[in-house]
FIFI-86742 format. One line per 8 residues: number of its first residue (from 1); their letters; for each residue x, y, z of N, C-alpha, C, CB. Coordinates in steps of 0.2 Angstrom, whole numbers, plus 2048, in hexadecimal, padded with zeros to 3 digits. Glycine has a CB too. Example, Ala and Ser with C-alpha at 12.3 -4.5 7.8 and 13.67 -1.06 7.14 Angstrom:
// FIFI-86742
1> AS> 842,7E4,827,83E,7EA,827,842,7F0,827,839,7EA,82D | 840,7F5,823,844,7FB,824,840,800,827,846,7FD,81D
END
This chain:
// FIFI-86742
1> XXXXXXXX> 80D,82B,7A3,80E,82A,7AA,813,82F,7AD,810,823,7AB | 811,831,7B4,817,837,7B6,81C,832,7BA,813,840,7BD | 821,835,7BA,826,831,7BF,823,834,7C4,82D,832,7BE | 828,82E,7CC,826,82F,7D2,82D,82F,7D5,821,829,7D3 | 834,830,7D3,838,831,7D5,839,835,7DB,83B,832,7CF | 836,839,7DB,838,840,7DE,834,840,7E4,837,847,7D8 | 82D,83E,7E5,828,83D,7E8,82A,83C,7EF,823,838,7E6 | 828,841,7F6,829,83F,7FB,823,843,7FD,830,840,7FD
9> XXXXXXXX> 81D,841,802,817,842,805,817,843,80E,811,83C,801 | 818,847,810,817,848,819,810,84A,81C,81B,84E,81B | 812,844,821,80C,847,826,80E,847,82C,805,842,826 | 80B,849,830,80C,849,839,811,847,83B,807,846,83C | 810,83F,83C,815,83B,83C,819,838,839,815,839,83E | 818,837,832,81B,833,82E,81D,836,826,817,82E,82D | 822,834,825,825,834,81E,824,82F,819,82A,836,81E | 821,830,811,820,82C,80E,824,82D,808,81A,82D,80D
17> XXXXXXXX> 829,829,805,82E,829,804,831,824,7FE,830,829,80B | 835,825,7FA,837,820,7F4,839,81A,7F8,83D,822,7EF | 83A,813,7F8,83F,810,7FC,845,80F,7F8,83D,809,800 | 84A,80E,7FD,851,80E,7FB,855,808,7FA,855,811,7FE | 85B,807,7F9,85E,800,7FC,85F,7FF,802,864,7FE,7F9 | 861,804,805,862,805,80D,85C,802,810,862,80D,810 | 857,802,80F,84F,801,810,851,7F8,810,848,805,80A | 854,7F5,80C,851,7EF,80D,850,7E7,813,854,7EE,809
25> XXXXXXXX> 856,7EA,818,856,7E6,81E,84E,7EA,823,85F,7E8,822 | 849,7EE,823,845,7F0,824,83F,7EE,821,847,7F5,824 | 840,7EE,81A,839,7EA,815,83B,7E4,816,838,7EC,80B | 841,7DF,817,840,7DA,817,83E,7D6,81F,846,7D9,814 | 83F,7DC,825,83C,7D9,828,836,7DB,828,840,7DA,82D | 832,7DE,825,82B,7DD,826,828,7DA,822,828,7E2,826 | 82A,7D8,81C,826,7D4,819,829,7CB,81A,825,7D6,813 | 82E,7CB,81F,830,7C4,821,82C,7C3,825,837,7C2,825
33> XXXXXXXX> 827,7C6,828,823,7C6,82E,81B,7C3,82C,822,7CF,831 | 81B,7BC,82D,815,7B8,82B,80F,7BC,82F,816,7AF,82E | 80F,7BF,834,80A,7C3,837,807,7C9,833,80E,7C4,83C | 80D,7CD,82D,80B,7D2,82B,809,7CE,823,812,7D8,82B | 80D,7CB,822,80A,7C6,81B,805,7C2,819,80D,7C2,818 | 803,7C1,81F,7FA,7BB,821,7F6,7BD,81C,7F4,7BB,829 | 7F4,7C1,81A,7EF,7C1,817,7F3,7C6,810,7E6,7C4,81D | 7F7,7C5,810,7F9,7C9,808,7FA,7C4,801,801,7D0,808
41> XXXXXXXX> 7F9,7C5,7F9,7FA,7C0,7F6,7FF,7BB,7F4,7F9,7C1,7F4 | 806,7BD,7F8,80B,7B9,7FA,80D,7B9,800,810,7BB,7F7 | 811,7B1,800,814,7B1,808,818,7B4,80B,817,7AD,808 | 81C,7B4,811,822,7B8,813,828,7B7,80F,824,7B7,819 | 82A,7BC,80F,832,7BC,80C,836,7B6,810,837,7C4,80C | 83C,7B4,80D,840,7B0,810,847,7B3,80D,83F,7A9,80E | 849,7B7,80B,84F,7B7,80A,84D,7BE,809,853,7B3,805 | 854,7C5,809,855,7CA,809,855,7CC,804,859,7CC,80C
49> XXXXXXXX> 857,7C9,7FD,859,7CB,7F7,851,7CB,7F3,85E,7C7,7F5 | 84C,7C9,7F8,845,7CA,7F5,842,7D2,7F6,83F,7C5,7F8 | 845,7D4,7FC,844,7DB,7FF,84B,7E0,7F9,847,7DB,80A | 850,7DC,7F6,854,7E2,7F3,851,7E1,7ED,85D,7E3,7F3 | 84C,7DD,7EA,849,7DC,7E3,844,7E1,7E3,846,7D4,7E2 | 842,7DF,7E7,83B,7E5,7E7,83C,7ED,7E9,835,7E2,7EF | 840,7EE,7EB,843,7F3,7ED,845,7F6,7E3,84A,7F0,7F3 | 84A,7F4,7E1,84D,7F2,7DB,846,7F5,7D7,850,7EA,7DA
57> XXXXXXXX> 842,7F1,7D8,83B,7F3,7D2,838,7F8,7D2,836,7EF,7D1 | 837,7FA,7DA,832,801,7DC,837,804,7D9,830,803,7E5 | 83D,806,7D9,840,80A,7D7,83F,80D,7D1,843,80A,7D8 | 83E,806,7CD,840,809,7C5,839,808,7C3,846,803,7BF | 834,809,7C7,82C,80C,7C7,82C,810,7C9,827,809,7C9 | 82D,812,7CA,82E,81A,7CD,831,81C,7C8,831,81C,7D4 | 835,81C,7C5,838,821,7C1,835,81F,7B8,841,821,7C2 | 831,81D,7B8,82D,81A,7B2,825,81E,7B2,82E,812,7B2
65> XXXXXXXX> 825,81C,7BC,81C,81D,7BA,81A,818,7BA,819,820,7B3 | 81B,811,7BB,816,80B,7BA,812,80A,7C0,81B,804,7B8 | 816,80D,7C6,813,80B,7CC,815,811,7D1,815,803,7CE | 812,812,7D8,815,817,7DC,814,811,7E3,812,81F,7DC | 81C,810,7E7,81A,80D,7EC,81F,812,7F0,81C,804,7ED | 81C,813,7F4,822,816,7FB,823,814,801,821,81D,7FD | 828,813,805,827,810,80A,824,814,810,82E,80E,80B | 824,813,815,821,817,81C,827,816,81F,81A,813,822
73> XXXXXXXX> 828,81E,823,82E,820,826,82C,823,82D,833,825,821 | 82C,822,833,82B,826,838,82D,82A,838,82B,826,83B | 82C,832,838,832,837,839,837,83A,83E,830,83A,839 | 834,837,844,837,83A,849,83E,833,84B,830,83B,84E | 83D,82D,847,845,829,847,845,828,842,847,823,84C | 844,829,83F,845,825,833,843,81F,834,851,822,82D | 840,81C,839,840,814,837,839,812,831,83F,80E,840 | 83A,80E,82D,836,80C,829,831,806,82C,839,80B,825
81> XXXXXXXX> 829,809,82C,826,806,82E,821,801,82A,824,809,831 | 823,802,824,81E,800,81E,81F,802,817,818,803,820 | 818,7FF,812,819,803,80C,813,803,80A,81F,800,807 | 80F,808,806,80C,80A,803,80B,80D,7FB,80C,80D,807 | 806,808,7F8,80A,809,7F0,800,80B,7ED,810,7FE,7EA | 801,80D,7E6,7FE,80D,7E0,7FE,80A,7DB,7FE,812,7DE | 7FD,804,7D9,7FF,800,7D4,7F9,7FE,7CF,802,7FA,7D8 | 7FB,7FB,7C8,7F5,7FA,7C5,7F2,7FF,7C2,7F0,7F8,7C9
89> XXXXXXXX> 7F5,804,7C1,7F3,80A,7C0,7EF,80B,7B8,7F9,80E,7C1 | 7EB,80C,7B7,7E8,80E,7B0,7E6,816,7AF,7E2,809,7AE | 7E9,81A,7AB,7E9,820,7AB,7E2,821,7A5,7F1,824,7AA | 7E1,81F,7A2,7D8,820,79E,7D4,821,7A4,7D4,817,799 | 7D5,81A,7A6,7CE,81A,7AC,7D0,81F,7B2,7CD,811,7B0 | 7D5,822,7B4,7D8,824,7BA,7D6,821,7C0,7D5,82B,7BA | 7DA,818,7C1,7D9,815,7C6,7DE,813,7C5,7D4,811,7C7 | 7DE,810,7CD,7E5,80D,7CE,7E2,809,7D4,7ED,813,7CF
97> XXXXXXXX> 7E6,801,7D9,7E6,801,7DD,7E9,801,7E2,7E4,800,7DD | 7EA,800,7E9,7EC,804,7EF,7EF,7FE,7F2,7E6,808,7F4 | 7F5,7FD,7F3,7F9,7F7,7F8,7FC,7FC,7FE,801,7F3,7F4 | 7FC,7F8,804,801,7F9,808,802,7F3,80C,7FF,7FE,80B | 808,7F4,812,808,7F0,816,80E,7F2,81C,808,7EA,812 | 80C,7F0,821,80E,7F3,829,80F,7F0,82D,809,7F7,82C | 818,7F0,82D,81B,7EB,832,818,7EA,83B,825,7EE,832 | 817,7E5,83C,813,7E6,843,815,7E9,848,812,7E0,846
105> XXXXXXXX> 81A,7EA,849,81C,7F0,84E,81A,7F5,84F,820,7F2,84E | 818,7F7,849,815,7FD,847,80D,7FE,846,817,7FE,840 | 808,7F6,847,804,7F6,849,7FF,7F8,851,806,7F2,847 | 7F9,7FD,84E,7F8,800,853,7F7,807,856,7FA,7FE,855 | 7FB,809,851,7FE,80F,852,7FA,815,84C,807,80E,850 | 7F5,813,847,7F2,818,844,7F6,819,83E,7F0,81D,847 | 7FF,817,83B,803,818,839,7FE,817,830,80A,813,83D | 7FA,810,82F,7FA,810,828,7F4,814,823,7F9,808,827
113> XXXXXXXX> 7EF,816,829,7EA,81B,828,7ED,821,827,7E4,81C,82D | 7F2,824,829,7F6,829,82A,7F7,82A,823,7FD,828,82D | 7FC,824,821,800,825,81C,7FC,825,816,805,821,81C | 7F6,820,816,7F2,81F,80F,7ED,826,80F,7ED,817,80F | 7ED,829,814,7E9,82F,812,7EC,834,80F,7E5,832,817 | 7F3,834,810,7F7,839,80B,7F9,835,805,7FF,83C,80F | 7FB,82F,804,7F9,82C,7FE,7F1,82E,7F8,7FA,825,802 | 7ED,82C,7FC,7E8,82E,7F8,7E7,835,7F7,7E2,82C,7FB
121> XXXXXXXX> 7EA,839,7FC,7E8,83F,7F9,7ED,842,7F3,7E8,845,800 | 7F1,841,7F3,7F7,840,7ED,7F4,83D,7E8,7FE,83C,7EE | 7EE,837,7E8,7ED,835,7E1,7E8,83A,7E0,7EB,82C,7DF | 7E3,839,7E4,7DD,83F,7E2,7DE,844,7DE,7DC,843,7E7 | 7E4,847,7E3,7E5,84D,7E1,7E9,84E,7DB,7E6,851,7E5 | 7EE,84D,7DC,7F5,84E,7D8,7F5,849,7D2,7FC,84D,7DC | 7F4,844,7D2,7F2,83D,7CD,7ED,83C,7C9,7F2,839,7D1 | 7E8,841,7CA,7E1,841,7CA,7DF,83C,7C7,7DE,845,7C7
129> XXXXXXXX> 7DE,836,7CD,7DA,832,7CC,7D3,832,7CE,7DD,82E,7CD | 7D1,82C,7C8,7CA,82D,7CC,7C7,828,7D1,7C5,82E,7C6 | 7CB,822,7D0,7C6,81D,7D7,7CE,818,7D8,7BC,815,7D2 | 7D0,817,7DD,7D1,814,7E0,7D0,80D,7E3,7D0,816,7E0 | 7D2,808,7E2,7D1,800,7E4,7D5,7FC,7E7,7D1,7FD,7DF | 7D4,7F7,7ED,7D8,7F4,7F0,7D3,7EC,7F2,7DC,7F9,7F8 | 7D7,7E8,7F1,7D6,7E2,7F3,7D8,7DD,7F9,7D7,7E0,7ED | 7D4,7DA,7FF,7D7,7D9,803,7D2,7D2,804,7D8,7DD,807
137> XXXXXXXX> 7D7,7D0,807,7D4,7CB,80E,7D0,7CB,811,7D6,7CB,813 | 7C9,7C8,810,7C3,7CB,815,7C6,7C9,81A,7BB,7C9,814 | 7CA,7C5,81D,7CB,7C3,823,7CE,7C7,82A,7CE,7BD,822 | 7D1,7CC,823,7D7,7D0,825,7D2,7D7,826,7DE,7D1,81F | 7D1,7D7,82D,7C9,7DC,830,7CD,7E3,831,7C4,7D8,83A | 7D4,7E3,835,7D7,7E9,835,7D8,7ED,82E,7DD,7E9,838 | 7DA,7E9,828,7D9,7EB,822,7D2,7F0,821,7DA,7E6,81E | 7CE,7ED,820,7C8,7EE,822,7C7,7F4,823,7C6,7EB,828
145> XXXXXXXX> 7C7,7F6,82A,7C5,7F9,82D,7C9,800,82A,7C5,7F6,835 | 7CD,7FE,827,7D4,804,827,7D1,807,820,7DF,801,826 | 7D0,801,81B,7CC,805,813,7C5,808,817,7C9,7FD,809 | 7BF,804,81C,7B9,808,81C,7BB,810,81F,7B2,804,822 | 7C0,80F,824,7C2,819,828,7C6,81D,825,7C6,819,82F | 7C8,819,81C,7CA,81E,818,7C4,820,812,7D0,81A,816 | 7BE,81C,813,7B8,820,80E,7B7,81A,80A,7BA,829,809 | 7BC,814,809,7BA,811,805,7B4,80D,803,7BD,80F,805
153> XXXXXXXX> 7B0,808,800,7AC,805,800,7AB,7FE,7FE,7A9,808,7FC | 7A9,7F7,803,7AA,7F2,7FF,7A6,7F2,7F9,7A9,7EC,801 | 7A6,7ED,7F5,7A3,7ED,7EE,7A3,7E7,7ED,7A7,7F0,7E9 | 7A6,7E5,7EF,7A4,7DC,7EE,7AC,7D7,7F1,7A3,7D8,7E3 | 7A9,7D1,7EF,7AE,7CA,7F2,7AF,7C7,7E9,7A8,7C3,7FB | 7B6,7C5,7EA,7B6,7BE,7E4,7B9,7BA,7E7,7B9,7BE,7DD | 7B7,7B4,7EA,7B6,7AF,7EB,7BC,7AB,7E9,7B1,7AD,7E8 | 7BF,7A6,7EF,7C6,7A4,7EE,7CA,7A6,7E9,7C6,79F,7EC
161> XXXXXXXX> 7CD,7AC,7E6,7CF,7B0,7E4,7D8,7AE,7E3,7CB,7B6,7E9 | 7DB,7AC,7E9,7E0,7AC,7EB,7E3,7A8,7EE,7E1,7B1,7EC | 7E8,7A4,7ED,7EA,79F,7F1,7F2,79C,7F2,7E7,799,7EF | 7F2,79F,7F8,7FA,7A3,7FC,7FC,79D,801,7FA,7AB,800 | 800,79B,7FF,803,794,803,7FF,78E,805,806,795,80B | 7FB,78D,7FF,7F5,787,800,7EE,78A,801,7F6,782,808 | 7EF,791,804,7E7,791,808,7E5,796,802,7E8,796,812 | 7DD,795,802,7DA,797,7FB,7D6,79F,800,7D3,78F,7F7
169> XXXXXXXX> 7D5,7A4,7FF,7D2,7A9,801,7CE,7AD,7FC,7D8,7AC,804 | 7CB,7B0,7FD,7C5,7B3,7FB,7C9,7BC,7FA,7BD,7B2,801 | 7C6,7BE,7F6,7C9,7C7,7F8,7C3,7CD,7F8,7CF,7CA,7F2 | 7C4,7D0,7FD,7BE,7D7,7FD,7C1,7DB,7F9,7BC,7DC,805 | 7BB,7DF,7F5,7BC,7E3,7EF,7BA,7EA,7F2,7B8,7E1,7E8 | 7BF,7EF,7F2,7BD,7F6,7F7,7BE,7FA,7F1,7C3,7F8,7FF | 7B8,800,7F0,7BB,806,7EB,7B9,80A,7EF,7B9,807,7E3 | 7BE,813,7EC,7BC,816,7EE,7BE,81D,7EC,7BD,815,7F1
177> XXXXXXXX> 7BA,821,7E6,7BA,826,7E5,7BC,82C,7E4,7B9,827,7E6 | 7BD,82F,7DE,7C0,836,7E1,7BC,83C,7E6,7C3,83A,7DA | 7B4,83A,7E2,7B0,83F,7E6,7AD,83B,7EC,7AA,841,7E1 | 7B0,836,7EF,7AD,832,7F6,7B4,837,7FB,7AC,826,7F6 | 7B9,838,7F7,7C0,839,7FC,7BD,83F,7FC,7C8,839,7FA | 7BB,843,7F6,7BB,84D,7F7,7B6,84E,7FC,7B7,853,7EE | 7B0,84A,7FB,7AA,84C,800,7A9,848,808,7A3,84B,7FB | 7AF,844,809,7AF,842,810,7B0,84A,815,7B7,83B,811
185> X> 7AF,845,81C,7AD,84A,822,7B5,84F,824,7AB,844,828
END
């Protein structure tokens, strides 16, 4: 597994970036945010010290290789808008799959297509992987729409799948390619 310590990915308007401990009053307010956590496989945070745990573990995945998460930084003020990870990773198969998630303020703005297209092009390319996977919410339609305008592909549904504060949900099974990314428009 390579490490990911060092890994910092730019685009237009955003920087993709290790998170820090400084970062944690920012991750914790976005994933306190029942609006950004509706449809992911846990609830909202309730305390801060769940944002310096996680924080805490990306780190020491990153410098192992187990996982690559980075947070979303706007560049033009540092604020952290999000995060963006590769997890699950099996280097035989060359797959891994795709998390993110995007404090609602930040919603709207084209910020998570941004980021995951420099993400995927880092695994593509640099990572050489070969497919890609992310599991969602079918209910969660902006999700959706953000894996189909990145080339992805559903593949199927499994059925009550997941059940996050009582409510039982189903999940869409998206993949997508190293030769569906090379040969897009």
């Amino acid at each position: 597994m390579p490490s990911f310590h060092q890994i910092t990915l730019k685009t237009k308007r955003l920087l993709l970036r290790p998170l820090n401990e400084q970062d944690a009053p920012a991750l914790f307010g976005i994933f306190s945010d029942p609006r950004v956590t509706r449809y992911l496989a846990r609830g909202a945070w309730s305390s801060i010290s769940l944002a310096q745990e996680r924080i805490a573990r990306d780190i020491e995945a990153l410098s192992t290789g187990k996982y690559l998460c980075l947070g979303v930084v706007r560049r033009d003020d540092q604020t952290l808008v999000g995060e963006c990870s590769l997890f699950n990773w099996l280097p035989q198969s060359r797959r891994a799959e795709l998390g993110y998630a995007l404090g609602h303020a930040a919603w709207g703005h084209g910020y998570i297509n941004e980021a995951l297209q420099a993400l995927l092009e880092h695994g593509f390319s640099q990572l050489d992987l070969n497919r890609v996977e992310a599991d969602i919410d079918p209910r969660n339609l902006a999700s959706a729409k953000t894996l189909e305008r990145l080339g992805f592909q559903k593949e199927g549904t499994l059925r009550e799948r997941w059940i996050v504060g009582g409510e039982v949900s189903d999940t869409g099974l998206y993949g997508l390619l190293a030769s569906d990314w090379r040969s897009r428009p």
